[in-house]
PDB file with one MODEL, atoms N, CA, C and O in Angstrom:
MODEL        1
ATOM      1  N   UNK A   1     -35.250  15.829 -32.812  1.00  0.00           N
ATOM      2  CA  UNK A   1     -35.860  14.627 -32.296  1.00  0.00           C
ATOM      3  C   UNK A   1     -37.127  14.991 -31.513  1.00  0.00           C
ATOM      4  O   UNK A   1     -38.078  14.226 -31.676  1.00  0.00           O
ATOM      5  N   UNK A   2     -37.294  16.020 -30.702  1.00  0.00           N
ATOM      6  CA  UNK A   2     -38.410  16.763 -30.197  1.00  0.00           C
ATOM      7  C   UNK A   2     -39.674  17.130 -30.948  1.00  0.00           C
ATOM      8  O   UNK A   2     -40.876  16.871 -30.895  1.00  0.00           O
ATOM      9  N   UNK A   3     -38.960  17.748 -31.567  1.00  0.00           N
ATOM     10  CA  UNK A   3     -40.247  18.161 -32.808  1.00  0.00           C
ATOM     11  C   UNK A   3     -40.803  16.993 -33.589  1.00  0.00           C
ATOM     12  O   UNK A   3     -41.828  17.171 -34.247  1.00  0.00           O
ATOM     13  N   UNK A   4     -40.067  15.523 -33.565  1.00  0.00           N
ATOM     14  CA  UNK A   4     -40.400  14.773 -34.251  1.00  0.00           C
ATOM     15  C   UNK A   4     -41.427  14.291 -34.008  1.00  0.00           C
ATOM     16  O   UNK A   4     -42.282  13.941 -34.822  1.00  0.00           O
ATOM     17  N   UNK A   5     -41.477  14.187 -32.385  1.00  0.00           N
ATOM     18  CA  UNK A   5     -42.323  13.088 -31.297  1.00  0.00           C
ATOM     19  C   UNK A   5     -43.248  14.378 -30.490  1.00  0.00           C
ATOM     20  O   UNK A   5     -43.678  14.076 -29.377  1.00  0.00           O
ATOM     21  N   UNK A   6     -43.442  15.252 -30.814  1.00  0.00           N
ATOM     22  CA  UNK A   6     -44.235  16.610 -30.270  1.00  0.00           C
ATOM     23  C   UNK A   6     -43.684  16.820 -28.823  1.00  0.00           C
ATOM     24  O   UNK A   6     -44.598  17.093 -28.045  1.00  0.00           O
ATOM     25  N   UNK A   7     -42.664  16.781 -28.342  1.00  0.00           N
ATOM     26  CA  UNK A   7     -41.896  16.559 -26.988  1.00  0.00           C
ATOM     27  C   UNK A   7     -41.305  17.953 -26.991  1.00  0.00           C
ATOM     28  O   UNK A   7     -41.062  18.586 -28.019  1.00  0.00           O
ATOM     29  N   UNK A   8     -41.062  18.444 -25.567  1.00  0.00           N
ATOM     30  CA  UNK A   8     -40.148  19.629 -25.056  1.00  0.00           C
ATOM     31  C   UNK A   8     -38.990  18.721 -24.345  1.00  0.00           C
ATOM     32  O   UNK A   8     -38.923  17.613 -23.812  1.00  0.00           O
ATOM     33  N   UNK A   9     -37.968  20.000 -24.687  1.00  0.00           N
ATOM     34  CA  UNK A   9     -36.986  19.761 -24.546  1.00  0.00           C
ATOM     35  C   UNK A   9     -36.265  21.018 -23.413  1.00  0.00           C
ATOM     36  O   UNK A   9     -36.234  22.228 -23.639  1.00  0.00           O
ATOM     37  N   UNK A  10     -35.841  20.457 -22.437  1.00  0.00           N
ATOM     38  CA  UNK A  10     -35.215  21.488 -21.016  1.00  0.00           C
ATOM     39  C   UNK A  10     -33.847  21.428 -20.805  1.00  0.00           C
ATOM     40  O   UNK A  10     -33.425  20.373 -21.277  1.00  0.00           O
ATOM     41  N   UNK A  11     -33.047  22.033 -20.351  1.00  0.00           N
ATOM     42  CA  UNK A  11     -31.664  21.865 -20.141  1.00  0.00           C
ATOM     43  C   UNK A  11     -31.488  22.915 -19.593  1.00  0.00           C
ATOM     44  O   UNK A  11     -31.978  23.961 -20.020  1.00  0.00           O
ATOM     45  N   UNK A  12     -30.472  22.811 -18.132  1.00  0.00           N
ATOM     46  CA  UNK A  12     -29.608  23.745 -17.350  1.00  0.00           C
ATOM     47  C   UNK A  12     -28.672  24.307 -18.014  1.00  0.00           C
ATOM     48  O   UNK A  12     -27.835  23.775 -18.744  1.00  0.00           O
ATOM     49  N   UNK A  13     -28.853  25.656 -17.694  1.00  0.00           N
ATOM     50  CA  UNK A  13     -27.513  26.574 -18.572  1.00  0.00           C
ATOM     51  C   UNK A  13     -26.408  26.003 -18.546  1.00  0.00           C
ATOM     52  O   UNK A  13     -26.318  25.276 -17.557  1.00  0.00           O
ATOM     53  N   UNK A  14     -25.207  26.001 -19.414  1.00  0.00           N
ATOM     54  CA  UNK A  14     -23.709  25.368 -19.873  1.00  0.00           C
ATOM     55  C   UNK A  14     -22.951  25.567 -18.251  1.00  0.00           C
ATOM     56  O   UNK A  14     -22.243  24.676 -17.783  1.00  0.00           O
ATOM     57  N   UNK A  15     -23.109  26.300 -17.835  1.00  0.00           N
ATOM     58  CA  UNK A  15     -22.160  26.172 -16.485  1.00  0.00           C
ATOM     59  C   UNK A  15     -22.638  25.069 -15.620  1.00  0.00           C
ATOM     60  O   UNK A  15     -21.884  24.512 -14.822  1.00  0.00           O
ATOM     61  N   UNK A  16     -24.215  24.663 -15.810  1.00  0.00           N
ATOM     62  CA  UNK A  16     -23.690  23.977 -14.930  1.00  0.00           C
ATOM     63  C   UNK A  16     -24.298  22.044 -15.306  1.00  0.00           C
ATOM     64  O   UNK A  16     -24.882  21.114 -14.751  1.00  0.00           O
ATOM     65  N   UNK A  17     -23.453  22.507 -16.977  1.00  0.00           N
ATOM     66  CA  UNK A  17     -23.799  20.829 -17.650  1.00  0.00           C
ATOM     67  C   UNK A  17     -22.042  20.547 -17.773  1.00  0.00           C
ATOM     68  O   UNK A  17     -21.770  20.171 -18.913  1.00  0.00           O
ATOM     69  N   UNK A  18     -21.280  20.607 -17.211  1.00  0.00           N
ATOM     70  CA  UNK A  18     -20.024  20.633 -16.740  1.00  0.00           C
ATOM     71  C   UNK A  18     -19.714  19.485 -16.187  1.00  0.00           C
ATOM     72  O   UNK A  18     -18.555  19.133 -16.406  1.00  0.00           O
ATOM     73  N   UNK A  19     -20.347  18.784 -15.551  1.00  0.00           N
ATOM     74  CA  UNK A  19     -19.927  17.379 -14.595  1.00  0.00           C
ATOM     75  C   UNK A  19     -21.199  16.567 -14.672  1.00  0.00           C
ATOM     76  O   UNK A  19     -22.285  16.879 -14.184  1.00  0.00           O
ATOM     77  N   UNK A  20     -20.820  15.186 -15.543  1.00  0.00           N
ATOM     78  CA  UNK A  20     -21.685  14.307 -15.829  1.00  0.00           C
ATOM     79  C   UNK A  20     -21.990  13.170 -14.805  1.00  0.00           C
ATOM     80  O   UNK A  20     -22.960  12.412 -14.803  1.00  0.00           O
ATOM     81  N   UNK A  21     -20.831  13.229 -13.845  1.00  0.00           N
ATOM     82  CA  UNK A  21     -20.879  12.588 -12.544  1.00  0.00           C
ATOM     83  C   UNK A  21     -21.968  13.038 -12.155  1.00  0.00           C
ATOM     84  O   UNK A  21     -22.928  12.276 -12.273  1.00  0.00           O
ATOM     85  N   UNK A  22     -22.165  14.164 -11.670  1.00  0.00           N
ATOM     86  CA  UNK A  22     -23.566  14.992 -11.140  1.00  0.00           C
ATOM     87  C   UNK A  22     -25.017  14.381 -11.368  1.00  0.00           C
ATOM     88  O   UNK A  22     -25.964  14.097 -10.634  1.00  0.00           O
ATOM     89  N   UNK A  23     -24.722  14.308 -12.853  1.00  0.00           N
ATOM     90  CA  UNK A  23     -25.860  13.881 -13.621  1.00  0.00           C
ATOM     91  C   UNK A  23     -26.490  12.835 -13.380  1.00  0.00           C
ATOM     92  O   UNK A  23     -27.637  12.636 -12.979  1.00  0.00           O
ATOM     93  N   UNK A  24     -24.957  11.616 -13.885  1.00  0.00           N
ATOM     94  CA  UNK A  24     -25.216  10.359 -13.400  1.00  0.00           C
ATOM     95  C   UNK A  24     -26.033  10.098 -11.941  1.00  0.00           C
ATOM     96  O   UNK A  24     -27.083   9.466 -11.825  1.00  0.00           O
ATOM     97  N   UNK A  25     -25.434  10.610 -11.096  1.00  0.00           N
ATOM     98  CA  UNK A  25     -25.958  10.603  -9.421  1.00  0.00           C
ATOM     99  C   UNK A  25     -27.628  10.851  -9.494  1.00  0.00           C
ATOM    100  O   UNK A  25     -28.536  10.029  -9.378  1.00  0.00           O
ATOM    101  N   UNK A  26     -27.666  12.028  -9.686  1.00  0.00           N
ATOM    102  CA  UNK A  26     -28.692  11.957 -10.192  1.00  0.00           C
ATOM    103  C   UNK A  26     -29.860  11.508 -10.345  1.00  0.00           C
ATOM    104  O   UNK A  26     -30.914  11.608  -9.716  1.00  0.00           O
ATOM    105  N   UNK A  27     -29.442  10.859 -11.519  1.00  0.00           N
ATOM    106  CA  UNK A  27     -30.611   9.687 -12.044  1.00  0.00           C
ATOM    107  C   UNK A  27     -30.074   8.636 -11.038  1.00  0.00           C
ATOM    108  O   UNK A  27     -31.044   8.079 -10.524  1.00  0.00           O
ATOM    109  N   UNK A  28     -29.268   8.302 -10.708  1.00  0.00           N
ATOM    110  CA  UNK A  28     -29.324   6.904  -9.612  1.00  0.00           C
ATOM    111  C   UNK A  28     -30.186   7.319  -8.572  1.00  0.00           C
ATOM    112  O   UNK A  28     -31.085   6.633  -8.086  1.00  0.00           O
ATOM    113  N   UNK A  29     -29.835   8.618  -8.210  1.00  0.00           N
ATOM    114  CA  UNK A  29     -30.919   8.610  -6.850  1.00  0.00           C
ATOM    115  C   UNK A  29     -32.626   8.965  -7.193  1.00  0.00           C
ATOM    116  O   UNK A  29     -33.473   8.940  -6.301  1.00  0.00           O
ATOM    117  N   UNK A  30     -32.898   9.247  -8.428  1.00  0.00           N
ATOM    118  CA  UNK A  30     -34.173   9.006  -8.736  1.00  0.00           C
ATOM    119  C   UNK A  30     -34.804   8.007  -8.934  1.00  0.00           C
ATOM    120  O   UNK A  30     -35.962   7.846  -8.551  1.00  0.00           O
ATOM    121  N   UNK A  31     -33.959   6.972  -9.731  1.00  0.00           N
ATOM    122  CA  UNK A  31     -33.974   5.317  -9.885  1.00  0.00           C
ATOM    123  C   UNK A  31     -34.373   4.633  -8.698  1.00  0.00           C
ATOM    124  O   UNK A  31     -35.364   3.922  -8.531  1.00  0.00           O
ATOM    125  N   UNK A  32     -33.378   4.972  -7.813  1.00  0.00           N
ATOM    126  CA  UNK A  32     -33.714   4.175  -6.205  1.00  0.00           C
ATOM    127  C   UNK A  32     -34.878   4.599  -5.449  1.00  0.00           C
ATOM    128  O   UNK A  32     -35.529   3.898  -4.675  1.00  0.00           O
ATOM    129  N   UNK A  33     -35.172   6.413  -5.896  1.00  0.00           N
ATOM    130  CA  UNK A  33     -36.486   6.561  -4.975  1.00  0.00           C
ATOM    131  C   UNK A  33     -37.378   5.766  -5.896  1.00  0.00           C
ATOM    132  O   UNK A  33     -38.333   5.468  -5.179  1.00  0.00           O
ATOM    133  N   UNK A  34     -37.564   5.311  -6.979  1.00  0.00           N
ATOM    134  CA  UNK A  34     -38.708   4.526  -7.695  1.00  0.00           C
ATOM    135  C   UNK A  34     -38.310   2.901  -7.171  1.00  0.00           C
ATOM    136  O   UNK A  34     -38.888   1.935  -7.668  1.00  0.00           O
ATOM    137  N   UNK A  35     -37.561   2.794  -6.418  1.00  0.00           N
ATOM    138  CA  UNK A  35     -37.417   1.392  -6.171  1.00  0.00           C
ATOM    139  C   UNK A  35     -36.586   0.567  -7.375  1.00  0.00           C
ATOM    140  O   UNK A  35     -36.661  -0.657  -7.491  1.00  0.00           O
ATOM    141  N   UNK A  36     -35.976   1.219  -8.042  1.00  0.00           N
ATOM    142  CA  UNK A  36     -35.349   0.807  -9.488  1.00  0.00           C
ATOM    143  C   UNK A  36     -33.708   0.416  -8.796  1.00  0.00           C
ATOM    144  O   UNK A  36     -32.999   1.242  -8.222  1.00  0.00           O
ATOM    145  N   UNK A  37     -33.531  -0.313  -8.912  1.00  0.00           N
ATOM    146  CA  UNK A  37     -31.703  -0.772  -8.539  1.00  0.00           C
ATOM    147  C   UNK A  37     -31.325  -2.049  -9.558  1.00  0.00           C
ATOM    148  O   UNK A  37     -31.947  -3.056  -9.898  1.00  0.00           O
ATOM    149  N   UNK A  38     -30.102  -1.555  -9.853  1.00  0.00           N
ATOM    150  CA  UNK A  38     -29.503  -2.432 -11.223  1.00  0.00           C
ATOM    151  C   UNK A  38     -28.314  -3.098 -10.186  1.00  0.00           C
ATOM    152  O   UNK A  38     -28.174  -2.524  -9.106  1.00  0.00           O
ATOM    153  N   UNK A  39     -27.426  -4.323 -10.480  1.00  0.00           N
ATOM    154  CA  UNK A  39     -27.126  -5.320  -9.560  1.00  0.00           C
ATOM    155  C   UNK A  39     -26.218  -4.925 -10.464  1.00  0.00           C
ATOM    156  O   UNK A  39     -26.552  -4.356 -11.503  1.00  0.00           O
ATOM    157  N   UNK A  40     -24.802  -5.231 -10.104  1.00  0.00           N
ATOM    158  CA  UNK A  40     -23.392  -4.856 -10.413  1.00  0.00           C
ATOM    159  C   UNK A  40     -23.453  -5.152 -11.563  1.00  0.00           C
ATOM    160  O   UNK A  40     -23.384  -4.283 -12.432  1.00  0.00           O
ATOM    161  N   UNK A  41     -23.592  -6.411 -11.842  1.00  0.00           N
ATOM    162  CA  UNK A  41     -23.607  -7.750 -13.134  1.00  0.00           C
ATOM    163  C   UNK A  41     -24.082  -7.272 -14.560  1.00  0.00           C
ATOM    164  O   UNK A  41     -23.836  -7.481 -15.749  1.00  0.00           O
ATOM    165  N   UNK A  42     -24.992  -6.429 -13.670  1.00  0.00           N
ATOM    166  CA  UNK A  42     -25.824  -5.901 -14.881  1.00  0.00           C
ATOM    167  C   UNK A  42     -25.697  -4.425 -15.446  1.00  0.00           C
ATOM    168  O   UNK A  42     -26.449  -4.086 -16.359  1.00  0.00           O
ATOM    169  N   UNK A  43     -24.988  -3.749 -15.053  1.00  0.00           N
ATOM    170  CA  UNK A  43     -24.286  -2.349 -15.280  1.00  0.00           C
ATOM    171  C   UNK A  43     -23.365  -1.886 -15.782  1.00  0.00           C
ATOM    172  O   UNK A  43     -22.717  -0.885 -15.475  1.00  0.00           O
ATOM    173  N   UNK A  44     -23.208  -2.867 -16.905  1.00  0.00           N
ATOM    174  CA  UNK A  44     -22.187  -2.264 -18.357  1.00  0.00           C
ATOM    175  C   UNK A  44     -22.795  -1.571 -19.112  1.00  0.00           C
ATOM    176  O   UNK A  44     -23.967  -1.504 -19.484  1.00  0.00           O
ATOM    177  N   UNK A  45     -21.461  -0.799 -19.410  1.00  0.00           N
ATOM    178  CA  UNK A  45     -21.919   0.069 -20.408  1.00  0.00           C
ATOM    179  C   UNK A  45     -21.716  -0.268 -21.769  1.00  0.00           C
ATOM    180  O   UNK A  45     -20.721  -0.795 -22.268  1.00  0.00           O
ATOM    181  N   UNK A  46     -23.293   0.273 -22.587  1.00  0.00           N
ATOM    182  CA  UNK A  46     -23.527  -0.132 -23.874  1.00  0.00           C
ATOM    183  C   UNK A  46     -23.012   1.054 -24.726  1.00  0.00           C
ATOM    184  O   UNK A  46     -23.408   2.187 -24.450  1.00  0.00           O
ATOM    185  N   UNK A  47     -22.305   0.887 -25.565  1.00  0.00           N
ATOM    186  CA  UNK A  47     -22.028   2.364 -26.411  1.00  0.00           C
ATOM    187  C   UNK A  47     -23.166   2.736 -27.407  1.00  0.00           C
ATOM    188  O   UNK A  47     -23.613   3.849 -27.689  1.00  0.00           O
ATOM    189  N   UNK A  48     -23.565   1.316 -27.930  1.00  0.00           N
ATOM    190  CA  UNK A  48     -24.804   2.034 -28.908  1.00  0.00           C
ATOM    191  C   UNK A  48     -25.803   1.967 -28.221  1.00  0.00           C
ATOM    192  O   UNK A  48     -26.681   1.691 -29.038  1.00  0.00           O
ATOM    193  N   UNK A  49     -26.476   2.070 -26.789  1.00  0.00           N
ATOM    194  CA  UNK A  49     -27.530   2.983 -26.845  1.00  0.00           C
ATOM    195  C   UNK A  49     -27.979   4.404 -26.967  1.00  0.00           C
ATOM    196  O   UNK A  49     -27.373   5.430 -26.655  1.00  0.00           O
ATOM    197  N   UNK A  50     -29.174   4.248 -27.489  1.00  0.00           N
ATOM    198  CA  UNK A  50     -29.727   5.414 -28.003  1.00  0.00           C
ATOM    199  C   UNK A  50     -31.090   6.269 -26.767  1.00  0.00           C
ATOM    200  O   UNK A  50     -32.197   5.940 -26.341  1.00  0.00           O
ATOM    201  N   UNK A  51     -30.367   7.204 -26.640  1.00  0.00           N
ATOM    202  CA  UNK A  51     -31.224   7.765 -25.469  1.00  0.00           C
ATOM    203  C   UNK A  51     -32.627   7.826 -25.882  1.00  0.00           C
ATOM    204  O   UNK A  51     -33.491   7.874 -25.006  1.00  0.00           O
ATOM    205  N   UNK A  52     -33.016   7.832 -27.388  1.00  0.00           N
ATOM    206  CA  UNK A  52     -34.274   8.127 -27.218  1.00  0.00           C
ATOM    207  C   UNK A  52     -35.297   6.299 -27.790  1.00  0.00           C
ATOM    208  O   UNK A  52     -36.512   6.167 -27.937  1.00  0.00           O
ATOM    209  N   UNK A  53     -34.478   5.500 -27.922  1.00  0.00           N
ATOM    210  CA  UNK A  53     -34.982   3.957 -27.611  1.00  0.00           C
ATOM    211  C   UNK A  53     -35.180   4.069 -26.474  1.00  0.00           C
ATOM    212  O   UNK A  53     -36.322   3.615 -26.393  1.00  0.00           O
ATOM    213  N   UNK A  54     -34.820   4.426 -25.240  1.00  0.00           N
ATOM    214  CA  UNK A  54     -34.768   3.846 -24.081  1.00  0.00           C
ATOM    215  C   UNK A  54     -36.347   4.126 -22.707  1.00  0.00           C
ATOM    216  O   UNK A  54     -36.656   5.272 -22.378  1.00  0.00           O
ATOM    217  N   UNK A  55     -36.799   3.376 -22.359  1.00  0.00           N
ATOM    218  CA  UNK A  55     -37.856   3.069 -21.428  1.00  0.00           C
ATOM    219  C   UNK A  55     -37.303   3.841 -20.312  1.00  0.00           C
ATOM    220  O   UNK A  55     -36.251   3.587 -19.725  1.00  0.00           O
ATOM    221  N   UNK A  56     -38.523   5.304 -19.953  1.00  0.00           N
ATOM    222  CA  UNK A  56     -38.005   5.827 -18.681  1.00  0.00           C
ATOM    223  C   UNK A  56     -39.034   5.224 -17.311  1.00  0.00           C
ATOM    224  O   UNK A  56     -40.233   5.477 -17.192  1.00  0.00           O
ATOM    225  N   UNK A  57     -38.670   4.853 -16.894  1.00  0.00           N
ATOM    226  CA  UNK A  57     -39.359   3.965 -15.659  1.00  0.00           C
ATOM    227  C   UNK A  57     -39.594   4.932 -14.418  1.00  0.00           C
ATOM    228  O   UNK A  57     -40.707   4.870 -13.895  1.00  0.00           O
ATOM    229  N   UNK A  58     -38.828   5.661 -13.986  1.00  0.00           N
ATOM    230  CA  UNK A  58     -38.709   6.605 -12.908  1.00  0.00           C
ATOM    231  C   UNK A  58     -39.648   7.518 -12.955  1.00  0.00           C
ATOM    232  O   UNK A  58     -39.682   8.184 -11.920  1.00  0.00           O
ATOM    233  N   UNK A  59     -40.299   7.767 -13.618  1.00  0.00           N
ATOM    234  CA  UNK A  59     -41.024   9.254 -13.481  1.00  0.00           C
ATOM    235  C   UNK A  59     -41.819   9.648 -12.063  1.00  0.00           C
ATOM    236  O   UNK A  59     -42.362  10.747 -11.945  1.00  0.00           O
TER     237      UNK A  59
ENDMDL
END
C-alpha cells in the first residue's frame, strides 16, 4: 500500500506492538492535543474501516 501512494512506512519493534490499548491512548492523546474530541454517541466501532480511506487530522 506504501509503494502504491510513494509513502514510508515506520513501526516499533514486535516487543513493543504487544498492547493496542497503548496505541489506542495514544492517538487519543494526540487527537486532544489537536483539539480533536469525539462525544460518546459518536464512538462506535466500524469494522469495515479501512485505515488507509481514513482523514488524518492530528498531524
Amino acid at each position: 500500500m506504501c509503494e502504491e501512494r510513494g509513502a514510508h512506512c515506520y513501526w516499533p519493534e514486535k516487543p513493543f506492538c504487544i498492547d493496542n490499548g497503548t496505541m489506542i491512548a495514544e492517538l487519543g492523546r494526540r487527537m486532544l492535543e489537536c483539539g480533536i474530541e469525539t462525544k460518546i454517541m459518536d464512538s462506535a466501532i466500524d469494522p469495515s474501516l479501512r485505515t488507509d480511506n481514513t482523514i488524518v487530522v492530528w498531524q
